[in-house]
C-alpha positions in Angstrom: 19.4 19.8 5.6 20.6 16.6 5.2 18.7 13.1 3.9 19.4 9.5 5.7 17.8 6.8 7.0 16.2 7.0 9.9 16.2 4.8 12.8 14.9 6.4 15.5 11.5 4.8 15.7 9.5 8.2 18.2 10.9 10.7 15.9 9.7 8.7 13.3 6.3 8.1 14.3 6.1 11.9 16.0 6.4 13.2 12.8 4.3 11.3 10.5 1.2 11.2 13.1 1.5 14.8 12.7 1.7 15.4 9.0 -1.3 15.7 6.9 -0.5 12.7 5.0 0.0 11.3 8.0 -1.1 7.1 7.5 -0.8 4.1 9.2 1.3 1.9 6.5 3.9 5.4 6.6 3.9 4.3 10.7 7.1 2.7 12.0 5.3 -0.9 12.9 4.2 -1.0 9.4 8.0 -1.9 8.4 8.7 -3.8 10.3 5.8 -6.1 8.8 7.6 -6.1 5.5 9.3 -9.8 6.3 5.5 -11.2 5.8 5.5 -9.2 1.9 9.0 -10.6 1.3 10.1 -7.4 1.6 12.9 -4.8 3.0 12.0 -1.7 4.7 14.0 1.3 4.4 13.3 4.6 6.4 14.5 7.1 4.7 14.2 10.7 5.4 15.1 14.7 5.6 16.5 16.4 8.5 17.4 20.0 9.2 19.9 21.4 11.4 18.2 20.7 14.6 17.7 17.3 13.8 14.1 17.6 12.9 12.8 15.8 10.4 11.1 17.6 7.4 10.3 14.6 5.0 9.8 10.8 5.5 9.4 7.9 3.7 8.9 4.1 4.2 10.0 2.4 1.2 9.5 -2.0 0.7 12.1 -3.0 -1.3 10.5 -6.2 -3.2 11.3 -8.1 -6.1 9.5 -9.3 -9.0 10.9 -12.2 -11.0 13.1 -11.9 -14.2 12.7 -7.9 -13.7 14.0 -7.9 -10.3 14.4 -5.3 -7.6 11.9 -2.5 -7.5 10.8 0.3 -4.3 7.3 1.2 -3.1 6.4 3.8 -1.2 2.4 3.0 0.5 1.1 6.0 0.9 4.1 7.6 1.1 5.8 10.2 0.8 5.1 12.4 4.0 5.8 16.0 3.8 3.6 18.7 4.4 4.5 20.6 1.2 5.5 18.9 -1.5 7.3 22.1 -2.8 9.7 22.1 -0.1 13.8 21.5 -1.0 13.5 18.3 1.1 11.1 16.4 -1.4 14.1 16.8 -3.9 16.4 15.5 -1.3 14.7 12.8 -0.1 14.0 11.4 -3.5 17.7 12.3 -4.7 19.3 9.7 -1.6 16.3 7.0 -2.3 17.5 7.2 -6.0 20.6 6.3 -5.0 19.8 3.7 -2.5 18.1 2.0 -5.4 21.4 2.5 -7.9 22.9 0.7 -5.2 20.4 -2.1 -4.9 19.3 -2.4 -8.7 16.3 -1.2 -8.6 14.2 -0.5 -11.9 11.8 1.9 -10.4 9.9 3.8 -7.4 6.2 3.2 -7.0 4.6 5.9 -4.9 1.0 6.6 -3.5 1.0 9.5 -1.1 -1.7 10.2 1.2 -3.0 13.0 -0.5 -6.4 13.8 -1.8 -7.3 13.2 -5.7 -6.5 16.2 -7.6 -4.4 18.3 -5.6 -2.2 20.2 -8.5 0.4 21.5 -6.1 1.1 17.5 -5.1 0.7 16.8 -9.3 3.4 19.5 -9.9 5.9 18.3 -7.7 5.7 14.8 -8.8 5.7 15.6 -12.5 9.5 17.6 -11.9 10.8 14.7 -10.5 10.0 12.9 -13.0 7.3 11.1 -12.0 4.5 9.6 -14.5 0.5 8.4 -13.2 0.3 4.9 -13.6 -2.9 3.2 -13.4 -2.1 0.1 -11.7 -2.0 0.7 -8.1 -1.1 -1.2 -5.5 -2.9 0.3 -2.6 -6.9 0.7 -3.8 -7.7 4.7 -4.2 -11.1 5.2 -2.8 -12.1 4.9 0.7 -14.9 6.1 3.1 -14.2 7.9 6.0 -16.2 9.3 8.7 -15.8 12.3 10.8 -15.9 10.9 14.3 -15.1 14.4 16.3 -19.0 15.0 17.0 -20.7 13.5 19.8 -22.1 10.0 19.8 -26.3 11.1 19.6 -25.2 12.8 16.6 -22.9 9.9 15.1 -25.8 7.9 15.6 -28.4 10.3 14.4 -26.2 10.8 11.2 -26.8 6.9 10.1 -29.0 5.5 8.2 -32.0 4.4 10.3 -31.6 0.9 9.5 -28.1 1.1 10.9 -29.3 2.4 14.3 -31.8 0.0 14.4 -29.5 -2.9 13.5 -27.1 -1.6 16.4 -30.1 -2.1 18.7 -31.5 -5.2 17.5 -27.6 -7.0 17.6 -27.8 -6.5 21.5 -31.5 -7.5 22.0 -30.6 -10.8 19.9 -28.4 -11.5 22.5 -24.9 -10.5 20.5 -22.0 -9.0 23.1 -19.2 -7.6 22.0 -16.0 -7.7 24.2 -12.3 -6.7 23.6 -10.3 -9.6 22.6 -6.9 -10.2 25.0 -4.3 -12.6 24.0 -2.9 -15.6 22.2 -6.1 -17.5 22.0 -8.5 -15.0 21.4 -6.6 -14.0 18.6 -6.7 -17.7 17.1 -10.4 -17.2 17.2 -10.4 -14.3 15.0 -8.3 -15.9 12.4 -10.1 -19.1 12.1 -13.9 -16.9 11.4 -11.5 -14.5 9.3 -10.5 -17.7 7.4 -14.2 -18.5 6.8 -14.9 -15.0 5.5 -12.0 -15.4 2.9 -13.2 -18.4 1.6 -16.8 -17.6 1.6 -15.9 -13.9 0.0 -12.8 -15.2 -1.9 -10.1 -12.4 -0.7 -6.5 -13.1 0.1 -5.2 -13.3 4.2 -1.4 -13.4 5.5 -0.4 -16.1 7.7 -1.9 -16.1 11.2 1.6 -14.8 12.3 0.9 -11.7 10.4 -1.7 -11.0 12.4 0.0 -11.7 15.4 2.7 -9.1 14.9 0.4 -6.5 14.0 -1.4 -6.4 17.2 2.6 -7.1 19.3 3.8 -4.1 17.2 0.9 -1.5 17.6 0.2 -2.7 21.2 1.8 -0.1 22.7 0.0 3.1 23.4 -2.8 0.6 22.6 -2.9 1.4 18.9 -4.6 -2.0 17.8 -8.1 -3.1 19.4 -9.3 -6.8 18.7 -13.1 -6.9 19.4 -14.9 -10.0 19.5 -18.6 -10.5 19.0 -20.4 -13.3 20.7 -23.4 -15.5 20.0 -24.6 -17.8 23.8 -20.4 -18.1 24.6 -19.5 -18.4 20.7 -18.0 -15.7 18.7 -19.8 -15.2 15.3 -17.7 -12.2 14.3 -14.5 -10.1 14.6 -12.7 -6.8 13.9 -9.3 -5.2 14.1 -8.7 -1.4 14.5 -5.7 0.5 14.5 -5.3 4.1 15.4 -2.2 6.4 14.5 -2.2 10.1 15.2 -5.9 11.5 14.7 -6.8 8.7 12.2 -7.9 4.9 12.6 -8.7 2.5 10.7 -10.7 -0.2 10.2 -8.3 -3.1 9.5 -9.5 -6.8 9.1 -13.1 -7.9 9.4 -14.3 -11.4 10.2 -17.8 -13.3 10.5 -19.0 -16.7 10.4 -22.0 -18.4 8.3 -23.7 -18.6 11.5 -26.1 -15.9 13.0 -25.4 -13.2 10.3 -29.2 -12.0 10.9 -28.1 -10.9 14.4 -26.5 -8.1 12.8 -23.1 -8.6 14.6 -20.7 -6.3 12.3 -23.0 -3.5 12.9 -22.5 -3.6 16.6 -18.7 -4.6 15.7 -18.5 -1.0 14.1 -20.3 0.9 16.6 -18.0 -0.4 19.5 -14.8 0.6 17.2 -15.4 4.1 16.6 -16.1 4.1 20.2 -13.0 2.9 21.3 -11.8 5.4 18.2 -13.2 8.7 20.1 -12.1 7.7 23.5 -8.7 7.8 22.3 -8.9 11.5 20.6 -9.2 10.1 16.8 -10.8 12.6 14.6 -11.3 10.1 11.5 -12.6 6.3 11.1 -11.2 5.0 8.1 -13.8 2.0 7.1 -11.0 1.7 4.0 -11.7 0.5 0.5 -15.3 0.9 -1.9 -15.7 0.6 -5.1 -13.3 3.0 -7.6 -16.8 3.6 -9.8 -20.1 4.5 -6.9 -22.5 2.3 -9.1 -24.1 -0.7 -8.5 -22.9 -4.1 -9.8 -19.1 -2.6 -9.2 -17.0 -4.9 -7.1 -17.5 -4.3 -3.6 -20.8 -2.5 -3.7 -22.4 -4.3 -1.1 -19.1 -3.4 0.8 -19.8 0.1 0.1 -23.3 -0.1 0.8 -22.8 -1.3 4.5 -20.0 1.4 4.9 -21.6 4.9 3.7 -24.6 3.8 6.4 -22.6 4.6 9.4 -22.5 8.1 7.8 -19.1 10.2 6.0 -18.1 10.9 2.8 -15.9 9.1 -0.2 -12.0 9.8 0.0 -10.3 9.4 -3.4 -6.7 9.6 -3.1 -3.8 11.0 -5.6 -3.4 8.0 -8.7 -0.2 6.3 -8.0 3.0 7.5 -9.8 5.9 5.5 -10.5 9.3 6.8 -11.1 11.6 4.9 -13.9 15.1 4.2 -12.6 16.3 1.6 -15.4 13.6 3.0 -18.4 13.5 -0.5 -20.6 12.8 -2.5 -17.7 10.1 -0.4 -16.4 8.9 -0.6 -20.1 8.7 -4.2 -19.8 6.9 -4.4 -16.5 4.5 -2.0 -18.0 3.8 -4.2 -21.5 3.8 -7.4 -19.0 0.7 -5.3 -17.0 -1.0 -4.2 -19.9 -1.0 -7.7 -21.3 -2.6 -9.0 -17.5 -5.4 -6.0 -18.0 -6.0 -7.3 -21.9 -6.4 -11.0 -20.4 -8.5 -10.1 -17.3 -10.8 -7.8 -19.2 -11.5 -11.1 -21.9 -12.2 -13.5 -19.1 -14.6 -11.0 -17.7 -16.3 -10.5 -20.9 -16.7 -14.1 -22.0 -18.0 -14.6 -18.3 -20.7 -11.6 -18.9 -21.1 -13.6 -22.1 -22.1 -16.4 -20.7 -24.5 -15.5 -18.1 -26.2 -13.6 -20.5 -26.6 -16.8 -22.9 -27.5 -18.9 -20.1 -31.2 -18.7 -19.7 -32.1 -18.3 -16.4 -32.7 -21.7 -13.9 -36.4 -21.5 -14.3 -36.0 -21.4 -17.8 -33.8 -24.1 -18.2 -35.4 -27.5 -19.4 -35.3 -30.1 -17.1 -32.6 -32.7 -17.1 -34.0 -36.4 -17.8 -31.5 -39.6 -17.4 
């Protein structure tokens, strides 16, 4: 066997849509997205006699200031068996890829359930250590999309059926979104939605490549939901070997009580059967399942299509230059000491504040 980089994008993507960790930011595309995180991709992987590859991994090669260059792995690496002699390989020509560049460290997060000891093992005798700061959040919600649809529908919450109905007899359509300008809609309502719900969004260009890159095979769907010839709300879906995902989701202030997203969804994992997908992804909930956690109305919304929590392996990061790593670790536990403060002198202060009916009135 022999490791290299890889640049033969079908063998590539052949081989990680068919691995068990296979994952859509391990796909090819996802790469070449890495000029909008100001990063490098490397593909770097295993192969055995034949020429078949036996491990993969994408790697970013980013840089963080006075600490410099570091490599991340999302949700990589891809092998079937982490015990295999082509885990060692792989990770021996990465190491010296990043002795090459400078890099202080790998950051992986492999697409591998929580808990699995044989993947905990392998990581530990390379040298590996569980960090808690991830880059990639841990716990998503997934549903099983191989039954029919009567019995996708009849495994959601009855409100969610309902809400499916009620967003077509309020007059909502949803269509498939085609081209230049139907993408600009979706940015400017997914614009709206990160400053109403105060989450970061890429450039529109991002976007744009996303759906050029995963066009082919038609891997990326842009659905549109519509309001009387104006679109209220907007998804994007990707699909990559029996798993997709739901990407980037948009709505406006308008018309919300027309239930749009639920119709949105329903139309996705549609498209997501027709194409052979055995998972839908609805991606990130809360790390903690109680309420008053950050994004528990999120999670709320998600688990009433039906499916089940998916917590994946913590991420592990592997120390290259050791005192620098040290460093970026004391400069991150200094960030969690601050953030935690704020948070409690916010809790603080709601608490002390007496509520707006108890408040005296203000006279001038």
């Amino acid at each position: 066997m022999e490791a290299r980089f890889i640049t033969d994008r079908q063998q590539w993507n052949d081989f990680v849509a068919a691995s068990v960790c296979c994952n859509i930011t391990q796909s090819y595309e996802w790469g070449q997205l890495a000029p909008h995180l100001n990063a490098e991709a490397l593909y770097t992987g295993v192969v055995d006699e034949r020429g078949q590859l036996r491990a993969a991994m994408l790697v970013l090669v980013s840089r963080l200031p006075v600490l410099g260059t570091y490599f991340y792995a999302p949700r990589g690496p891809v092998i079937d068996d982490p015990n295999s002699p082509a885990l060692g390989q792989l990770l021996d020509f990465v190491r010296r890829e990043a002795r090459r560049r400078g890099a202080f460290m790998l950051k992986v997060e492999p697409s591998v359930p929580d808990g699995d000891e044989g993947w905990l093992a392998a990581l530990r005798r390379h040298g590996f250590r569980p960090t808690p700061y991830a880059m990639h959040i841990r716990h998503e919600w997934v549903l099983d999309i191989r039954p029919d649809e009567q019995t996708l529908l009849a495994n959601m919450k009855e409100k969610w059926r309902y809400n499916i109905r009620l967003a077509t007899r309020k007059g909502v359509s949803v269509r498939r979104g085609e081209g230049p300008a139907d993408l600009d809609t979706f940015y400017r309502l997914y614009r709206i939605t990160s400053e109403r719900d105060q989450f970061f969004i890429h450039e529109k260009g991002h976007y744009e490549d996303i759906m050029r890159l995963y066009s082919e095979g038609d891997r990326a769907a842009l659905f549109l939901a519509e309001y009387e010839g104006q679109a209220i709300a907007g998804l994007i879906a990707l699909r990559f070997g029996r798993w997709s995902w739901y990407m980037y989701g948009a709505s406006s202030n308008e018309h919300r009580n027309r239930m749009p997203n639920h119709l949105l969804q329903w139309t996705a994992i549609r498209w997501a059967k027709e194409h052979d997908c055995w998972y839908y992804n609805f991606r990130g909930i809360p790390d903690v399942l109680e309420e008053g956690q950050e994004l528990w109305g999120v999670y709320i919304f998600k688990q009433g299509f039906g499916g089940y929590p998916l917590r994946f392996l913590e991420t592990h990061d592997l120390a290259y230059k050791p005192l620098v790593y040290q460093a970026y670790r004391r400069l991150l536990d200094l960030k969690r000491r601050r953030d935690q403060q704020q948070r409690s002198r916010r809790e603080q202060q709601s608490v002390s504040q007496p509520a707006a009916a108890e408040r005296p009135a203000v006279t001038h």
